[in-house]
C-alpha positions as CSV (number, residue, x, y, z in Angstrom):
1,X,-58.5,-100.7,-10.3
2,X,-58.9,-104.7,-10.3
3,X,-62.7,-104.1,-8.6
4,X,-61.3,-105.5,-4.8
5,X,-63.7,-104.3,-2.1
6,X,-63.3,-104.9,1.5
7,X,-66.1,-104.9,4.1
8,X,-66.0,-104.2,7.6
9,X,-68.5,-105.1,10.5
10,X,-70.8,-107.1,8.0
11,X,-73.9,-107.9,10.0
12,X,-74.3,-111.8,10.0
13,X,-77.1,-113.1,7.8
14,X,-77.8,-114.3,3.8
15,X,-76.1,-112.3,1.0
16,X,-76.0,-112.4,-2.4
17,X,-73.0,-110.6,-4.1
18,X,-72.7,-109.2,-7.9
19,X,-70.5,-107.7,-9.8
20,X,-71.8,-105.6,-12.3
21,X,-69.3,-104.1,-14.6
22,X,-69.7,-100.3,-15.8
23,X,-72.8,-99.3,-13.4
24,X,-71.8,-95.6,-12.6
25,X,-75.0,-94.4,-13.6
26,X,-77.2,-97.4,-12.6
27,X,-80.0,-96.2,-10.9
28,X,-79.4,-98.6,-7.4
29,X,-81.9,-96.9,-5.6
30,X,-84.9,-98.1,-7.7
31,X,-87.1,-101.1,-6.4
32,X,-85.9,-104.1,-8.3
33,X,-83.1,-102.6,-10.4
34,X,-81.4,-105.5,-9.9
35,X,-83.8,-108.1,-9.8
36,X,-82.3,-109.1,-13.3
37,X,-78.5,-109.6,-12.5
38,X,-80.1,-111.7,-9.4
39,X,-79.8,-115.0,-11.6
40,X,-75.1,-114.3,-12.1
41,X,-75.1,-113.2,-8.2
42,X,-73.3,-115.9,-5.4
43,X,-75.0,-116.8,-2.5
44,X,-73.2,-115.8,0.5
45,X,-74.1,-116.7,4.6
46,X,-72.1,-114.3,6.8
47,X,-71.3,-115.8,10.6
48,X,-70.5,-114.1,13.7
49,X,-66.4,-113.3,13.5
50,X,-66.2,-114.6,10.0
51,X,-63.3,-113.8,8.0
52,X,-62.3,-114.8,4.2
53,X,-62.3,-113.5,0.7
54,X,-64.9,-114.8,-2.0
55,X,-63.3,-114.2,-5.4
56,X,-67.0,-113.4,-8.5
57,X,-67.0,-114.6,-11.5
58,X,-66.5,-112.0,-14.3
59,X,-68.4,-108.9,-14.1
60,X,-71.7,-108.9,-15.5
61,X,-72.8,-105.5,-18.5
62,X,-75.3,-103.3,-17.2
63,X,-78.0,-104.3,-20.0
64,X,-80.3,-101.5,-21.4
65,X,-83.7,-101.4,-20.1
C-alpha cells in the first residue's frame, strides 16, 4: 500500500494534514496526541467544489512518549 487516501464531501474550511507512518496503535482519541507531529503537518484550506491532490512529504515515526 503506497498510503493514497481519497476524501469525499470534505466540509470547506482550514486543515492540516500528516502523515504519520506506523500509527496502528496510536491512541488518536486522546486530547493532544498529536499536538507534536503538528510542527511536519501542511496547511490545507478546503473551498466549496474544490478538487485536487496534495502529495506529504515523507511520513513522520510515531515517537515514544
Amino acid at each position: 500500500m503506497d498510503g493514497s487516501l481519497a476524501f469525499r464531501s470534505v466540509l470547506p474550511g482550514s486543515y492540516t494534514i500528516i502523515a504519520v507512518e506506523d500509527a496502528w496503535e496510536f491512541p488518536w482519541m486522546e486530547p493532544g496526541a498529536l499536538n507534536r507531529y503538528l510542527q511536519h503537518g501542511q496547511n490545507l484550506t478546503i473551498g466549496e467544489l474544490m478538487n485536487g491532490t496534495v502529495l506529504l512529504p515523507d511520513p513522520v515515526e510515531v515517537q515514544p512518549r
